[in-house]
Phi, psi and omega in degrees: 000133172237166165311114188302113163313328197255354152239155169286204179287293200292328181302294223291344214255339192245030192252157178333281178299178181265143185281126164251123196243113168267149208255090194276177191209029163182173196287313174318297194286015167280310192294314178301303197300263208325315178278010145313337170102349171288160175230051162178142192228152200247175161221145206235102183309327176304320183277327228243279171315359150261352171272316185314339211063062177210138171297144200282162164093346191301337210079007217263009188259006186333284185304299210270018168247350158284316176310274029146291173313309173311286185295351179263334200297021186223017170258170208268046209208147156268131151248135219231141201233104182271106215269348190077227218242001165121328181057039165180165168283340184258141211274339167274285259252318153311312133033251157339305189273327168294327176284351197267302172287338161293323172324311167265060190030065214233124175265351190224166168221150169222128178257169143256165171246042165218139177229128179079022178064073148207126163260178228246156152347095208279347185257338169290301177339282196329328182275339181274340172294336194261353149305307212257313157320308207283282183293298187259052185323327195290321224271134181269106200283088155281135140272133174258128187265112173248048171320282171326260221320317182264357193051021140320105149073028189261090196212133170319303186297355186248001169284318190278318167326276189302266194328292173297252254304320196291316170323307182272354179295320198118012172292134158313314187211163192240124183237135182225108131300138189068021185242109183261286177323086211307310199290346181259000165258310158303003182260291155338323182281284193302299171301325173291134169269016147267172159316143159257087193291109148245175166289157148332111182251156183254161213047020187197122210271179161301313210268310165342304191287340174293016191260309189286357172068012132331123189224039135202114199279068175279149196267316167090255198232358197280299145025276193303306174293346168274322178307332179282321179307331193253010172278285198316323205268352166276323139116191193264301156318332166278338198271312192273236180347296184075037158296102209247113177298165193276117200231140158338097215274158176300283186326326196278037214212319232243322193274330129002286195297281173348276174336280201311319187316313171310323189261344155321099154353000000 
């Protein structure tokens, strides 16, 4: 397996449509994204932290979104690593840790500017993007501003504030979660001067939010969580009915591994 050739990371974000990057949170559901045909897959410290048994934002995904990296680092795909807060105060030591997942090629990054659902300092963030540039140039810096998302400071101007401090810092790309609102996504869009990362809206296609100037579209933690909904509800079916829903067949999931397995050290 190589790596796609024909856009960077930072390219996929300046195509007609918005990059829609699904978040995967183990080598299956990755493998399922790639062979879909995207070509960059993201990861959901939420997902990554339920398999663990762990409440997500806790810091508790440290090892295991490094494990994670390791193991995606043979897919055909950029991969973008949603690291929580950095999982430190200290901006070398975010650093440090962003430089561990640039090792196994990791191309992307998602910082939050909160930590324990409180934000954080927007000039302390600003020193872990300008931390993280400095050791890691290459690595495409999302910032999330979780303003929206925590209801916090959730005002254009303390969102646009927070975003340019992150901009001149070195961020690539500005991601506002919980930012809904078509006149607040166009306005937020027109100011920011990177890509602009929302979640999923339900009712509004790529090319809608790209009319609203959105230019990268994340699946986040919903992926991981329909997937648990439709584990319970086959079942619930079996258990009932004995309907047994239309699934991926097993040779093909079984060959998928096999390939990757193959391409293993």
């Amino acid at each position: 397996m190589t790596k796609p050739a024909s856009l960077t990371f930072r390219e996929l974000h300046d195509q007609d449509g918005p990059l829609v990057l699904p978040n995967a949170w183990d080598v299956p559901s990755a493998l399922a994204f790639a062979a879909a045909g995207f070509e960059a897959v993201g990861t959901t410290s939420f997902g990554v932290a339920s398999v663990l048994g762990r409440p997500d934002g806790g810091r508790s995904t440290r090892d295991a979104n490094l494990a994670l990296a390791r193991a995606l680092a043979p897919l055909p795909v950029h991969v973008s690593v949603d690291i929580e807060d950095g999982y430190s105060d200290d901006p070398d030591e975010v650093a440090a840790y962003v430089s561990a997942l640039a090792a196994v090629d990791v191309t992307g990054v998602n910082i939050e500017d909160s930590t324990a659902e409180t934000l954080i300092d927007p000039a302390a963030y600003a020193e872990k993007v300008a931390a993280v540039k400095r050791r890691c140039p290459e690595v495409f810096i999302n910032a999330r501003v979780d303003t929206y998302w925590l209801d916090q400071d959730a005002t254009v101007a303390a969102t646009l504030d927070r975003a340019a401090r992150y901009v001149e810092a070195g961020a690539e790309g500005v991601f506002v979660p919980g930012a809904l609102d078509h006149a607040l996504l166009r306005e937020l869009a027109a100011a920011i001067p990177v890509p602009l990362n929302v979640l999923a809206i339900p009712g509004l296609s790529p090319a809608e939010l790209a009319e609203l100037g959105v230019r990268r579209v994340s699946t986040g933690s919903l992926s991981y969580r329909a997937a648990i909904h439709a584990a319970v509800a086959v079942a619930e079916g079996v258990r009932g009915t004995g309907t047994v829903p239309e699934a991926t067949p097993y040779p093909e999931l079984q060959a998928r591994l096999a390939e990757y397995a193959a391409g293993l050290p």
